[in-house]
C-alpha positions in Angstrom: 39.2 2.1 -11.2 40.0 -1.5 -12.5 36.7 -2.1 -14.3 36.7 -2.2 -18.2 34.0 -0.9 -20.6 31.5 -3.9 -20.1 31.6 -4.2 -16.5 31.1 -0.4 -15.9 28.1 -0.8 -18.4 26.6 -3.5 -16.9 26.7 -2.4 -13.5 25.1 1.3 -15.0 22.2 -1.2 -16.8 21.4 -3.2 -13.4 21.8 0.1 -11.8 18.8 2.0 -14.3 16.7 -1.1 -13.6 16.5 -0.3 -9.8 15.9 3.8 -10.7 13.1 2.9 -13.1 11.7 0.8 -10.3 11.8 3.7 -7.9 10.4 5.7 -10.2 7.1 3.5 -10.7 6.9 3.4 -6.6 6.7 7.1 -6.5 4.9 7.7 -10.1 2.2 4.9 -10.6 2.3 3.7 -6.8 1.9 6.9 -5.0 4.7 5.9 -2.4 5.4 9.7 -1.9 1.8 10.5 -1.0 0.8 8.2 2.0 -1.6 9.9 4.8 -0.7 7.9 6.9 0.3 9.2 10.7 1.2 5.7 13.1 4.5 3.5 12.0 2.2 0.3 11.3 0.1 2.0 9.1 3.4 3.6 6.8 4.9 0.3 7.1 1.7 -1.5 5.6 1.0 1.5 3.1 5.2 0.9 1.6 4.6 -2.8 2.0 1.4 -2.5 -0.5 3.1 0.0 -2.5 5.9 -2.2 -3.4 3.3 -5.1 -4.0 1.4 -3.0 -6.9 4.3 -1.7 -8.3 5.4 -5.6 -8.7 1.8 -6.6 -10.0 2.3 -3.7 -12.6 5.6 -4.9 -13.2 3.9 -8.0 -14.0 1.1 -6.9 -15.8 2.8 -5.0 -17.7 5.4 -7.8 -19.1 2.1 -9.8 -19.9 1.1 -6.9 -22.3 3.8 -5.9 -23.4 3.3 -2.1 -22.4 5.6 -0.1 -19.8 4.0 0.6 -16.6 3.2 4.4 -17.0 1.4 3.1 -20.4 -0.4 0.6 -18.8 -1.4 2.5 -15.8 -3.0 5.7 -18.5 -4.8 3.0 -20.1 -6.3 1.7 -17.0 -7.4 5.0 -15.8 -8.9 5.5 -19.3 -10.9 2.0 -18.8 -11.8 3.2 -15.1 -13.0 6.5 -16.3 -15.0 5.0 -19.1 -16.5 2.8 -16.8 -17.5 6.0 -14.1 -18.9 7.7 -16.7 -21.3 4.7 -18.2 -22.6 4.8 -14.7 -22.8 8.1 -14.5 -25.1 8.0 -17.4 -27.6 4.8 -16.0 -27.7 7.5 -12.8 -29.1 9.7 -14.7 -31.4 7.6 -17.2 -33.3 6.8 -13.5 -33.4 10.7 -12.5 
């Protein structure tokens, strides 16, 4: 009850940066949807979560894109890229 204006705002900003975080764990890292049954296997699939959320994070400051953009434009790529093979399947039918 003794903070002024900037501390409160500050604390709120380094606060959002953790909840966007959590949010790319769950969104672009699939944290939430892990099939996995034995504690070593959930503790390696939240251990490689956190690691591709952090290369996103990473990635994504190199490209200057968010995360969710840069994730839709990898899918995009990876979709083209099915698809062109796909087509050389076919082409040999």
């Amino acid at each position: 009850m003794t903070c002024d204006y900037g501390a409160i705002t500050t604390t709120y900003k380094k606060r959002w940066q953790v909840e966007v975080f959590h949010k790319s764990l769950k969104s672009n890292a699939n944290l939430a949807k892990s099939p996995t049954r034995t504690l070593r296997t959930q503790s390696n699939h939240v251990f490689m979560a956190i690691y591709a959320t952090f290369k996103l994070e990473c990635l994504s400051i190199t490209n200057k894109l968010n995360p969710f953009a840069l994730c839709r434009k990898l899918l995009i790529n990876a979709s083209r890229t099915a698809y062109a093979q796909l087509q050389l399947f076919r082409a040999v039918a």
